[in-house]
N, C-alpha and C positions, 0 to 999 in steps of 0.2 A: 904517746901518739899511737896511732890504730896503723898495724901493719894490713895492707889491704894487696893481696896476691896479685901478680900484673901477669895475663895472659898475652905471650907474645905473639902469639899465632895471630889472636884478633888483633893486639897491637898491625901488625904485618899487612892486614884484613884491610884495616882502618884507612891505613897509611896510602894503600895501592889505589885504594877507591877514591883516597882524593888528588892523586895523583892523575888519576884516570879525569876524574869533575874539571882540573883545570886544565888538563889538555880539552878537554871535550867545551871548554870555554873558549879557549884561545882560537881554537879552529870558526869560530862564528866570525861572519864578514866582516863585522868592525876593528879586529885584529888583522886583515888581511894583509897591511902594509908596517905590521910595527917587528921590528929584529929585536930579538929577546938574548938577552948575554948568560940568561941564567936557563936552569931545566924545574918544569912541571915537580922534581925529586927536591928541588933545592929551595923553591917556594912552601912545597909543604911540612918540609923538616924544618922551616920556618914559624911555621903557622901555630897558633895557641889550641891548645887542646879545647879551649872551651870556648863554646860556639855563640857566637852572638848573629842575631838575624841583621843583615844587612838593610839598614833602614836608609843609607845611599844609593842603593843601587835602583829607586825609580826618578830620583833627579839624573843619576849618570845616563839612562837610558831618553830621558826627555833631551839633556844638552844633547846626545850624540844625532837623534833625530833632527834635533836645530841644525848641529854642524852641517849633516846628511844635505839639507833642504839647503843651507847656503852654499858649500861645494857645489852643489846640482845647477844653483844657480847664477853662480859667481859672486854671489853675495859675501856681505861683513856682517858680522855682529857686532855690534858697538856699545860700549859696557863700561861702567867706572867699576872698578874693582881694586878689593886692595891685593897688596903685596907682598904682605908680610902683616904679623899679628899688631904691627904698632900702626897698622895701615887703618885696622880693624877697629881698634880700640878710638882713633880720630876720628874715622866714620861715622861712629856706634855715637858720638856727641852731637851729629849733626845730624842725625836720622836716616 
């Protein structure tokens, strides 16, 4: 196996700037009402080193508009959804 040098300074670099990304997320209005138990430090010592593009993030942005537009207007959204993956899987046979 290839010994490959770990610079901790950038490690350090790395680490602070995505600490920074998800404070700098959480502070946007659609977090304005959620209490968080953990810290920005704890999510990202979490987080995988290897970065995958977030290909959820413009359905979560489309529901949260939904939500937005029925709060605003007292509205429901009304929806069969499942529950659980065994919800999915009976679904998924009836179209």
């Amino acid at each position: 196996m290839v010994y490959t040098q770990i610079n901790l300074d950038e490690e350090e670099r790395t680490f602070q700037a995505e600490v920074q990304a998800i404070e700098k997320w959480w502070s946007e209005p659609r977090w304005k009402d959620v209490k968080r138990v953990y810290t920005a430090e704890e999510i990202a010592k979490r987080r995988s080193t290897i970065k995958n593009p977030n290909a959820s993030d413009a359905l979560a942005k489309k529901a949260f508009k939904l939500f937005q537009e029925h709060d605003k207007n007292k509205t429901a959204s009304f929806t069969f959804g499942a529950l659980d993956p065994i919800h999915v899987a009976q679904m998924a046979k009836f179209g």
